[in-house]
C-alpha positions in Angstrom: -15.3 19.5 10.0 -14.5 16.7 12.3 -13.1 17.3 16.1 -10.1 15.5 14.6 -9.2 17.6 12.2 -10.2 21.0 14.3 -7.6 19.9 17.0 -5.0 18.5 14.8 -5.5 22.2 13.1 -4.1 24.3 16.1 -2.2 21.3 18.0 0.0 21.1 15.1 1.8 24.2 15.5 2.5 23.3 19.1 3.9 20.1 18.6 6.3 21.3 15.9 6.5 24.5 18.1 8.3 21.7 20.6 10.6 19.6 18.4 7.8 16.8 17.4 5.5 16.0 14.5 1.8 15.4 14.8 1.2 11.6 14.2 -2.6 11.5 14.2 -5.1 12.6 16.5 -7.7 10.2 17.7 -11.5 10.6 19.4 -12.7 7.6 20.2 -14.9 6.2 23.0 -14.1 3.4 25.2 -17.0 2.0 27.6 -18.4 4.6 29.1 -15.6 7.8 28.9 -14.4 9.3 25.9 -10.9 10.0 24.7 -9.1 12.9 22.9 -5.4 11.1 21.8 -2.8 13.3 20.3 0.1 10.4 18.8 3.5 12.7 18.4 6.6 11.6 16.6 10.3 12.8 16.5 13.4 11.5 15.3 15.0 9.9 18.0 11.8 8.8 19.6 9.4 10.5 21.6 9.8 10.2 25.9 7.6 11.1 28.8 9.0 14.8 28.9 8.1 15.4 25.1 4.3 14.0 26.0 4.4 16.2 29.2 5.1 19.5 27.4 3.2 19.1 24.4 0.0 18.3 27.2 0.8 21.3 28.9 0.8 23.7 26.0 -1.9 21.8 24.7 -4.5 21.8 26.8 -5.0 25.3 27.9 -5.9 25.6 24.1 -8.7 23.0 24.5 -10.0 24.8 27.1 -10.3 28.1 25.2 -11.3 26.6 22.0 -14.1 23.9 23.4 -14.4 21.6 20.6 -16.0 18.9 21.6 -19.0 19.6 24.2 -19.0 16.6 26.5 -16.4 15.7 28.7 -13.3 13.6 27.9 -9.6 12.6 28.7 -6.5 14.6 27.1 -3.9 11.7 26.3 -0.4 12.7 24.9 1.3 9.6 23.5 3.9 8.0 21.0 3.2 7.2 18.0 4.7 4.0 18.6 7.0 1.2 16.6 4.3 -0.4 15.8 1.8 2.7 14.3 -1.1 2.5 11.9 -0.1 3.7 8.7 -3.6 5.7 7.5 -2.6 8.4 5.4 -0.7 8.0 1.8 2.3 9.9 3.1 2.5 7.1 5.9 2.8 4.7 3.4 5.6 6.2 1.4 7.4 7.3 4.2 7.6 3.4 5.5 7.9 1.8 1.9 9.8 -1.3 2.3 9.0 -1.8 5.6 7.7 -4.7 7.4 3.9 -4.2 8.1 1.2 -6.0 9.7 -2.3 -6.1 7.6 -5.4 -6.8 9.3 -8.0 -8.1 6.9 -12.1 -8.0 8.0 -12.6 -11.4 6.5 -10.0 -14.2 6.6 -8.1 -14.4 3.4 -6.6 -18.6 3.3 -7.7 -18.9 6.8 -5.5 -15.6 8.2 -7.0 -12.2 9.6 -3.7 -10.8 10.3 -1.1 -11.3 7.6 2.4 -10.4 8.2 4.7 -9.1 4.8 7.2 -6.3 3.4 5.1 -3.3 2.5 5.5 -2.7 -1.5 3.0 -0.7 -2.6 -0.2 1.8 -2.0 -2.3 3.1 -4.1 -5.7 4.8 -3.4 -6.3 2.4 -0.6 -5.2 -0.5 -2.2 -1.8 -2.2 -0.1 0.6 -4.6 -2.1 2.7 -6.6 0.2 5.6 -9.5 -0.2 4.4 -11.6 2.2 6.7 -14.8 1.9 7.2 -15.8 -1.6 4.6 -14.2 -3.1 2.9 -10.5 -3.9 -0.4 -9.7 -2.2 -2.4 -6.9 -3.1 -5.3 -5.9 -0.9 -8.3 -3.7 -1.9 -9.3 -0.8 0.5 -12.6 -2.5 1.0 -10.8 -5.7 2.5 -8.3 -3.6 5.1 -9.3 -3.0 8.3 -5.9 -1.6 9.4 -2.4 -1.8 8.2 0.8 -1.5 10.7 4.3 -1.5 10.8 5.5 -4.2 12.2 8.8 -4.7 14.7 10.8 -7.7 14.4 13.3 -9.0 16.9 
């Protein structure tokens, strides 16, 4: 089982415990120092105080459980307006929203194309994207996101 899924396994209770949902949880590393990310999520929008509490309770239950064996930083964060969507639930939860699709290989010259989201399936994102339909296999996507317009 993945760290990921180890922490999002007892954080979850937690961050529901305190009014939120559990977004995703991310372990990445960046340079040198690696990063354990909870992303939280609540109607309304998530503020500093929600981050601080979930943290608190949080991470006297990383200490106990000691998932991952070298050291790292405990981040609490948004989710954000402009979240990746990764998980099929994310993408039915935002259909008909406006998303952002980064490709890993240009498609007409773009690596980032802009459109309505429309449909998922098994990977596979259809977006309107002007006047026309786009659909884009898994193997193309590096990352679909919503996208905020002003």
């Amino acid at each position: 089982m993945k760290i990921t899924e180890i922490v999002a396994g007892f954080a979850r209770p937690v961050v529901e415990e305190k009014g939120c949902t559990l977004w995703d949880v991310e372990y990445v590393r960046e340079g040198s120092d690696y990063f354990l990310r909870l992303y939280i999520d609540k109607e309304g929008g998530v503020d500093i105080s929600d981050c601080e509490a979930i943290s608190r309770a949080v991470d006297p239950i990383l200490d106990e459980k000691d998932p991952i064996p070298e050291s790292y930083h405990f981040e609490v964060c948004s989710a954000g307006l402009e979240r990746a969507l990764k998980r099929p639930a994310d993408f039915e939860q935002f259909m008909g929203s406006p998303i952002m699709v980064k490709l890993y290989r240009p498609r007409n010259g773009l690596k980032e194309i802009p459109g309505i989201l429309r449909g998922y399936d098994d990977g596979r994102v259809t977006a309107e994207c002007g006047k026309e339909t786009i659909t884009f296999e898994k193997s193309e996507v590096a990352l679909v996101r919503l996208r905020v317009e002003f």
